[in-house]
Each structure stands twice: as C-alpha cells, then as structure tokens.
PASEBA-1860 file (N, C-alpha, C; in nm, 3 decimals):
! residues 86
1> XXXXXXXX> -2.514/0.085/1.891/-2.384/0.020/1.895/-2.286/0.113/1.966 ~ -2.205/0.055/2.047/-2.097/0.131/2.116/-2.018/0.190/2.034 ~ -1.974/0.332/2.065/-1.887/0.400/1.967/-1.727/0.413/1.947 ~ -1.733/0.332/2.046/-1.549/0.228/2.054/-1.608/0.143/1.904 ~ -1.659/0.049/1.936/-1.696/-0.079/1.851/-1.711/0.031/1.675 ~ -1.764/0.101/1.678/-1.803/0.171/1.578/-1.653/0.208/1.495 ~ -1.614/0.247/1.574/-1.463/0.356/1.559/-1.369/0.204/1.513 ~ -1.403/0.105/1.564/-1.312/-0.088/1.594/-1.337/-0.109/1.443
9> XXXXXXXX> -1.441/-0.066/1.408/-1.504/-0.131/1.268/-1.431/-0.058/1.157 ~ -1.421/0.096/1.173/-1.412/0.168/1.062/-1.238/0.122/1.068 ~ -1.178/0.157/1.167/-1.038/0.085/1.141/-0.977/-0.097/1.064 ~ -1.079/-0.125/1.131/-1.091/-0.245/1.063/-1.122/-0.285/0.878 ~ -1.208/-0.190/0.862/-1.227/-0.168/0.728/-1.141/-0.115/0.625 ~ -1.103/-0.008/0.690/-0.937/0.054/0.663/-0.826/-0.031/0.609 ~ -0.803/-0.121/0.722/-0.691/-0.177/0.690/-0.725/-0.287/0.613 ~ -0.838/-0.328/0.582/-0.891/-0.430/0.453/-0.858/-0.397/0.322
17> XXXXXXXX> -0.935/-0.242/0.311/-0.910/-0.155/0.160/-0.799/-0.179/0.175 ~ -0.688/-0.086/0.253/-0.526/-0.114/0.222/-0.472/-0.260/0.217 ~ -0.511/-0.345/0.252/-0.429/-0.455/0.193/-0.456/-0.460/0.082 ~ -0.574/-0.436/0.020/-0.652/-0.486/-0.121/-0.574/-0.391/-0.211 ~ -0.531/-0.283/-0.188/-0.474/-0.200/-0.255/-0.335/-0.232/-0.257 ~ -0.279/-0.273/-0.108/-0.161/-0.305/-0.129/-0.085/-0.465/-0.247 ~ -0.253/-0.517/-0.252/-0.204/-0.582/-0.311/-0.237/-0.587/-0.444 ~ -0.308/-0.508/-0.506/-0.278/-0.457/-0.658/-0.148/-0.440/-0.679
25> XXXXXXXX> -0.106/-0.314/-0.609/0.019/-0.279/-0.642/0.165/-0.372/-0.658 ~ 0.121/-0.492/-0.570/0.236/-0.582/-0.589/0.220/-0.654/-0.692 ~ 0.104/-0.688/-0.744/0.037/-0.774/-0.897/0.116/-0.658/-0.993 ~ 0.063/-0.555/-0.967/0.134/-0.457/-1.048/0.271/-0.442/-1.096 ~ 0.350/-0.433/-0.978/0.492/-0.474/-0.939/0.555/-0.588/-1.022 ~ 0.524/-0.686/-1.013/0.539/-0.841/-1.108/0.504/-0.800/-1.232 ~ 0.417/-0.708/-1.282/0.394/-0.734/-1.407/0.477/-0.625/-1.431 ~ 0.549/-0.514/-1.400/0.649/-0.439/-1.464/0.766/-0.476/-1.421
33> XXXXXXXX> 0.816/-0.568/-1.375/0.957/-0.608/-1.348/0.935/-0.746/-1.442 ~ 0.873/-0.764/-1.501/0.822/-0.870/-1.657/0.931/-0.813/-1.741 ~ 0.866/-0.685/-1.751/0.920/-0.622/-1.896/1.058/-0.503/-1.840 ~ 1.087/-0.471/-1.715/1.228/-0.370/-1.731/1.338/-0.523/-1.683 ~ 1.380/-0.486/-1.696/1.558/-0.569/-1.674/1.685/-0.464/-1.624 ~ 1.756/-0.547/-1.580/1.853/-0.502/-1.527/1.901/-0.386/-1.375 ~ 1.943/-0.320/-1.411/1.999/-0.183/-1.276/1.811/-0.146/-1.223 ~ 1.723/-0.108/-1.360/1.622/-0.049/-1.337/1.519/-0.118/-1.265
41> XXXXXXXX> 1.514/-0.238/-1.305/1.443/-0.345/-1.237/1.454/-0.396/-1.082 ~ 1.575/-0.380/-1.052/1.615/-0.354/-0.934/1.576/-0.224/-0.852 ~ 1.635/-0.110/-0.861/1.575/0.022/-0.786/1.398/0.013/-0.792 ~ 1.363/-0.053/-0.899/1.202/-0.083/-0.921/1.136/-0.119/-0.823 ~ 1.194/-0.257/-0.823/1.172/-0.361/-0.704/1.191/-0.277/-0.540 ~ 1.308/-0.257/-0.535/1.359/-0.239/-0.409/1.252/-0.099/-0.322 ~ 1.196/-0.019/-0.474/1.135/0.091/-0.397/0.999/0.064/-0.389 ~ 0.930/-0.009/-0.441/0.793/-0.044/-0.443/0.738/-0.155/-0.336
49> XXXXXXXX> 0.911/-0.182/-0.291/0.910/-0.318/-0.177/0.884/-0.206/-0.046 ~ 0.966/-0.112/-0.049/0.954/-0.010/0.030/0.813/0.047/0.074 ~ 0.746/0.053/0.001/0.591/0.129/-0.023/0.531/-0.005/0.045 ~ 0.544/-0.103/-0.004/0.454/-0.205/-0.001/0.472/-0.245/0.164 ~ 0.632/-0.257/0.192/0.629/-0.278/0.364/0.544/-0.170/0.460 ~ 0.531/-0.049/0.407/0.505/0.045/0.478/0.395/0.052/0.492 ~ 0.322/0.009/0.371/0.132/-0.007/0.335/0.117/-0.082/0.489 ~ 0.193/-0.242/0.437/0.134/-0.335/0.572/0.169/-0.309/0.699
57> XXXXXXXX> 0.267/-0.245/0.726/0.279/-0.180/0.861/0.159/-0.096/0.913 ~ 0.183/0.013/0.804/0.016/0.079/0.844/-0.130/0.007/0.861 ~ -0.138/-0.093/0.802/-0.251/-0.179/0.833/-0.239/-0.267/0.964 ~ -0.122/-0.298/0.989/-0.151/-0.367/1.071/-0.137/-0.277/1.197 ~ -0.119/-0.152/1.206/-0.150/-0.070/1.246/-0.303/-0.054/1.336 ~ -0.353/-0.013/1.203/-0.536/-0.026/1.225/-0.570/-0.107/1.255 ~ -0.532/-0.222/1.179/-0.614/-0.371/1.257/-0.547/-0.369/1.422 ~ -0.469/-0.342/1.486/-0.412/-0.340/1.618/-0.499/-0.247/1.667
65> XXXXXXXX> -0.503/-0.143/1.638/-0.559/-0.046/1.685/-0.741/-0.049/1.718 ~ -0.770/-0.131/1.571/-0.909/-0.197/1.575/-0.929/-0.301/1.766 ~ -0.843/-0.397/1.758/-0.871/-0.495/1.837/-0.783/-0.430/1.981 ~ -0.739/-0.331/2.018/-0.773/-0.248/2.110/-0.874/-0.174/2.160 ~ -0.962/-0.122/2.067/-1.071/-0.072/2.088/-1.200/-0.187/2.142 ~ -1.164/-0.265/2.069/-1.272/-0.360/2.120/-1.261/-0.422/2.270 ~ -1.111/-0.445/2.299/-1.113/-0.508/2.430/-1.086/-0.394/2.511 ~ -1.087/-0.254/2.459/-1.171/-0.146/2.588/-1.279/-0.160/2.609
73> XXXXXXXX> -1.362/-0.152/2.505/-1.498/-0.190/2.503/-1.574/-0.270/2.596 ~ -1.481/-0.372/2.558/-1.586/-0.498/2.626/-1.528/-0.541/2.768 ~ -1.430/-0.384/2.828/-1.388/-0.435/2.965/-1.485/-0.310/3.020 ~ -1.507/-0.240/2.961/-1.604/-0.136/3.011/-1.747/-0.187/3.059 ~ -1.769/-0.245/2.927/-1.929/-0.350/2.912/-1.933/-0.400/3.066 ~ -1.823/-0.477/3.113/-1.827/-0.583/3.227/-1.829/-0.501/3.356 ~ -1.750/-0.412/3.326/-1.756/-0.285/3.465/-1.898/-0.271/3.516 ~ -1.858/-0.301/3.662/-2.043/-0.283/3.718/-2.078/-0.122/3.704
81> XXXXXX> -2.223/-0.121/3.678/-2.265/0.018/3.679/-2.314/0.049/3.804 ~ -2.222/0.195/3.841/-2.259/0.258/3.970/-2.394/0.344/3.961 ~ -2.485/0.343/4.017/-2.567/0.433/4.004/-2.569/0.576/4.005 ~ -2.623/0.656/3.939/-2.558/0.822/3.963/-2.648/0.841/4.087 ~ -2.557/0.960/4.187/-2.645/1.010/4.262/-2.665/1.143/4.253 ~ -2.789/1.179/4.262/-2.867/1.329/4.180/-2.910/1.359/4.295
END
C-alpha cells in the first residue's frame, strides 16, 4: 500500500477516536450542567464549549489533511512513469 494512503488512513483514524472522545465529553457536559446551576453552570458550559470547538477543529483538521494525502496520491498514481536511465 502507498505510504501517502497509509499516513491518509492513520489521520483518518485519528480524527474518528477524537470525535468519539469529543463526544463523551459533551454527554458528559449535559450530565454535569444537570446538577450545577447558576454563575457555575455557565463558566462550565462556556469552557468545555471551548475544548469541545477546538477538539473538532483539530479533527477536521486530520480528516482534511487525510483527503489531501489521498488526492496526492492518486495524482501521482496517474503520472506516467518515466523510465530510469542507468
């Protein structure tokens, strides 16, 4: 397997775990803004919203970064091969 495509995958995988994680943390999030109220519940919210934008930025990050690699890849693939001369 091409080691663009290889490198396409592991980024790709990346940014899977981090959503999956990112989205515990927001299940998480809901279930402790259940039980605080008020001023605290707010700075709660507002900073975990913070984390949480930043998670998906970074993923979508990788996943971009993933589907760059691939369409190097597969413009390389199409590139005619020159023969070496020895």
């Amino acid at each position: 397997m091409n080691r663009l495509i290889r490198i396409a995958l592991t980024l790709f995988a990346s940014a899977t775990v981090l959503i999956l994680l990112i989205r515990q943390r927001a299940l998480r999030l809901q279930k402790d803004l259940e039980s605080v109220t008020g001023e605290l519940a707010n700075e709660l919210a507002k900073q975990e919203g913070q984390m949480i934008a930043i998670g998906i930025l970074l993923a979508g990050l990788l996943a971009a970064g993933g589907f760059v690699l691939v369409i190097i890849a597969i413009a390389r693939g199409r590139k005619p091969q020159r023969p070496h001369e020895g």
